[in-house]
N, C-alpha and C positions, 0 to 999 in steps of 0.2 A: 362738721364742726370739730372733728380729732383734731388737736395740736393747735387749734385758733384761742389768740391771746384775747377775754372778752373782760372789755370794765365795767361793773355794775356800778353805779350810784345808790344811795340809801339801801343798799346791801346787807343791814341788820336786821331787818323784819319785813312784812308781808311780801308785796310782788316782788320785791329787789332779792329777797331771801331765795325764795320759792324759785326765781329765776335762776340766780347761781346755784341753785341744786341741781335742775334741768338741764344747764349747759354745761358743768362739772361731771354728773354722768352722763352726758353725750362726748365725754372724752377732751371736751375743751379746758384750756389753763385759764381757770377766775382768775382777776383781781375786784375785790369786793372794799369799796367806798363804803364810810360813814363816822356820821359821829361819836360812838357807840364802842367802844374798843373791846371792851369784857363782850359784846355782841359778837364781833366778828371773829372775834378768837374762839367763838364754841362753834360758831359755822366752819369755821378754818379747821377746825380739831374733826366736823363729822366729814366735812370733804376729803381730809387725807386719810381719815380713817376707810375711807373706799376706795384709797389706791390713786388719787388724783390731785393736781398743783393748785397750787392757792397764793393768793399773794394779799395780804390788808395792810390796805391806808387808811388812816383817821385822816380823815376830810370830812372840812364842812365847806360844801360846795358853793355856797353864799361869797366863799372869800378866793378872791382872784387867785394869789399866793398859795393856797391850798392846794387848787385843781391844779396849777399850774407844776406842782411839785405831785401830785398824784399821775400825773402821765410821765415824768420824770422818772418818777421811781418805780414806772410800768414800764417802762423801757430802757433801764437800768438792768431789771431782771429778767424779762423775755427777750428783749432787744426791736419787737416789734407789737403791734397793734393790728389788731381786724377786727372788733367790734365794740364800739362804743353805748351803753345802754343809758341813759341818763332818767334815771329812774327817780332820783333824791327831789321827794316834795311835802309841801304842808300846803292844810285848807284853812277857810277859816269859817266862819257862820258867823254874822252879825251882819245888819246893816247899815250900809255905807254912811249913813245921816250919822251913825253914833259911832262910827268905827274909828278909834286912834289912826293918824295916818303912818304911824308907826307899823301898823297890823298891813297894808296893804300893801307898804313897801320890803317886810319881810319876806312874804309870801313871794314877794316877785322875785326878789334877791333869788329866795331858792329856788322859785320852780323856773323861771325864766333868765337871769342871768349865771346862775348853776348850770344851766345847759348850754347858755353861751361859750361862759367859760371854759368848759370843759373838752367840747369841742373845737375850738379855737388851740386848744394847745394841743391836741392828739388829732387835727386833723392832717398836718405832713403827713403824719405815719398812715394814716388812713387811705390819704390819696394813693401812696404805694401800696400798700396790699388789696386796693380797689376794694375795702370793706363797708363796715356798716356803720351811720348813726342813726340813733333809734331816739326816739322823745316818747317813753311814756306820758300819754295825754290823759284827757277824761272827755266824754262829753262835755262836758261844762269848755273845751274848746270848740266845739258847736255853738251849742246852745247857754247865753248867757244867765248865768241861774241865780234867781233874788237870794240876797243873805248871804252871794258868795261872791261880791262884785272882785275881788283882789286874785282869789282865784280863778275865777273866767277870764278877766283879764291876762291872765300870767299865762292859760292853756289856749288862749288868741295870738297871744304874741307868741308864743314858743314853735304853733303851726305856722304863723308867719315867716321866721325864721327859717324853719327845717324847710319849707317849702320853698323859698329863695335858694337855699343852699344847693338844694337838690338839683336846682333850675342852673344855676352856676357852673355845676359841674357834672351836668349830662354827657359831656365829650370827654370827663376822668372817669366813668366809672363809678361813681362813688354812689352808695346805696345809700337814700336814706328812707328810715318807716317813721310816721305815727303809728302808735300804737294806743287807740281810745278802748278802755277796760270797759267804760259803764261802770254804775258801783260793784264794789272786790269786795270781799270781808276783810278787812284789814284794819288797822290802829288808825290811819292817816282822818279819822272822824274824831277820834279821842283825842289826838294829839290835834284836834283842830283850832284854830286862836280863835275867843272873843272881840266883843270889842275893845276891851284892853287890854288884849295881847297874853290875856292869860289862857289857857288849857281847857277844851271845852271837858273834857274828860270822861263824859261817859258820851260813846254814841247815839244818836235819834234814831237810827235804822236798826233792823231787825237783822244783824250781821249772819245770823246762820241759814238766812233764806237768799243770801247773794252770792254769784258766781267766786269759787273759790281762789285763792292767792296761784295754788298751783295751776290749776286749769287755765289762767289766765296767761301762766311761763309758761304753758305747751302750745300757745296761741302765738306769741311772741317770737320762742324759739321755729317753731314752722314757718312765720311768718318772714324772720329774718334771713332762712335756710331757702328759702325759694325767692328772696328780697322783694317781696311786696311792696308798696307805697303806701296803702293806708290798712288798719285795721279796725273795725268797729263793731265792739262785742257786745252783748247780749240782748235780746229781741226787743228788751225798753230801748237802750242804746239805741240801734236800728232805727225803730221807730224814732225817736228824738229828731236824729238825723232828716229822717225824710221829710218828716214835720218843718222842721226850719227851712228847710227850702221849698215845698210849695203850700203850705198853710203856718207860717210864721205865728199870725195873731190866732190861731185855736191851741198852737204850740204855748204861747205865752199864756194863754187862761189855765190850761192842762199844768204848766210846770207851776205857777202861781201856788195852785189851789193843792196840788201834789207837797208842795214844799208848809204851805200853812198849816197842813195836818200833822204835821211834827210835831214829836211831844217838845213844850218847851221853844214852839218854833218863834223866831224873830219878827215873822210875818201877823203876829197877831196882835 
């Protein structure tokens, strides 16, 4: 990865974070997306401070105009692209009977036409250096998870997409991965929308007993460096998977009654 121009998405915190550290020291030139600017400028400040190129755009990937000036000005300043990481998302917890429609069409904005977008204007460049796009996914684009109907939805469509794409352009070369984490310890719980669109603001999970932010960028980054097609981490993860496809309905009791026992859960 020395000298590959890599764009993160949601680049201020957890996996986006964690991941442009990972491919900064593996010798790659970030550019690190988000909405967050005092964020990006303290990443920007420890990446150069170990000898390595950085490049930040305030984007919010939600807005066509954004992305579209975020590969602009990615290729303004390296002059090329080889990997696209589209990482920038939000969850939400609530269910659908009571959720403003407002909350599911946000969710989608970012997690599923954020990745459109994005791709869509850095894919010329992509198809010439025969590199990567990547959709950080979740589980929940398997398996559709009560309380998070906007979210599953958004990580259906997004595998939809990447996996069309992929199919389009077998005879360019072009790499694309999911990348399904399983739960991360990460913010994207906290920062997760109600049903009215507010902030659920303290997590329901036990974040110091889940696979961490970086372990998850050294999964990613191996995975993109050998260009894998899917990845699907941690043994709940796994499981999930395999469950959906040949025992769906003991899948569905299992994730129901998993999700109930949440403090606070929606399910109750």
């Amino acid at each position: 990865m020395k000298n590959k121009v890599v764009i993160i998405t949601g680049a201020s915190s957890g996996i986006g974070k964690a991941t442009a550290l990972a491919f900064a020291s593996n010798g790659a030139k970030v550019v690190l997306a988000a909405r967050s600017e005092d964020k990006l400028t303290a990443i920007k400040s420890e990446i150069e401070k170990a000898g390595r190129l950085c490049l930040t755009v305030k984007c919010d990937v939600s807005k066509e105009e954004e992305c579209s000036l975020l590969i602009a000005k990615t290729i303004n300043h390296y002059k090329k692209i080889d990997v696209l990481i589209n990482n920038a998302g939000i969850s939400m917890r609530a269910l659908f009977e009571k959720s403003e429609l407002s909350v599911i069409k946000n969710v989608m904005d970012v997690n599923f036409w954020g990745t459109v977008y994005c791709t869509k204007f850095a894919l010329p460049y992509l198809l010439k250096s025969k590199g990567s796009v990547v959709g950080v996914s979740s589980i929940a684009g398997y398996v559709g998870l009560p309380a998070r109907t906007g979210y599953s939805a958004s990580k259906f469509a997004m595998h939809g997409f990447l996996e069309s794409l992929r199919t389009e352009n077998l005879e360019n070369n072009l790499h694309v991965l999911i990348a399904c984490p399983g739960f991360t310890a990460s913010n994207i719980r906290n920062s997760a929308l109600v049903a009215d669109g507010s902030r659920q603001g303290e997590s329901p999970r036990k974040e110091t007993k889940m696979m961490s932010a970086a372990e998850v960028a050294e999964e990613i980054y191996a995975a993109i460096k050998s260009r894998k097609q899917k990845i699907v981490l941690t043994t709940e993860g796994k499981l999930a998977v395999f469950f959906s496809k040949w025992m769906p309905k003991v899948l569905q009791s299992m994730v129901f009654n998993k999700m109930k026992k949440e403090p606070d859960s929606p399910l109750k």
